[in-house]
N, C-alpha and C positions, 0 to 999 in steps of 0.2 A: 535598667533604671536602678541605683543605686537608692537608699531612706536611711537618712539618720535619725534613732528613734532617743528617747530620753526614757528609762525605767523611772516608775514615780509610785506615789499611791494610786492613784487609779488603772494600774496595771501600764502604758506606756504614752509617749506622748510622741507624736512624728512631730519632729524638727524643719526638715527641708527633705527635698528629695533634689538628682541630680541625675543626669545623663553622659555618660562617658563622651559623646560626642557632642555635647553642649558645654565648653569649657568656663561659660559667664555661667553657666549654673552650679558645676562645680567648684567654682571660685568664690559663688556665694555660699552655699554649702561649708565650705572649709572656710570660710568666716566665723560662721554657725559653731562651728565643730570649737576653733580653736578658744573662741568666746565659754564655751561650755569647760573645755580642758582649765582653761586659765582661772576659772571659778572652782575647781578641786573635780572634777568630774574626771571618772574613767573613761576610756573606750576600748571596746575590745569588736572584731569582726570575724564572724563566723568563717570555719576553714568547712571543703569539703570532706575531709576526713571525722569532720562533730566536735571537734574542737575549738575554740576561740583564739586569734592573736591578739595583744594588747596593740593598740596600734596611737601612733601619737601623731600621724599625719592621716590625712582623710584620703582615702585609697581612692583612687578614679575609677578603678572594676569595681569596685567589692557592690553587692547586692544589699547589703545590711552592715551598718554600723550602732552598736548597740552604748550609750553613754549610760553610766550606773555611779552612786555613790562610793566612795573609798568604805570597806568594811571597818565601822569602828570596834573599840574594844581591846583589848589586851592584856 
């Protein structure tokens, strides 16, 4: 079962969730997903290694897709 969450002030907000074997759900999901991106939103999806990849398409495996603000400032 795949959750795309949204980081916010109240620590996160689950988006949608999805099933690799339910592809109307994951179709809705990456609705979700690309609605968020389109509006200045990251995503990134945890690796097994503890790492993050940026990811710009909503992965059919991944377990956690994590959407967060662009770091301002410069």
């Amino acid at each position: 079962m795949g959750r795309l969450i949204r980081l916010d002030r109240t620590g996160h907000t689950t988006l949608t969730e999805w099933s690799a074997t339910d592809p109307e759900a994951h179709e809705t999901a990456a609705a979700a997903f690309r609605r968020e991106l389109d509006s200045g939103m990251l995503a990134s999806a945890p690796q097994a290694d503890g790492t993050a990849e940026v990811v710009r398409e909503l992965p059919v495996d991944a377990e956690l897709v994590v959407l967060r603000r662009p770091i301002a400032g410069g």
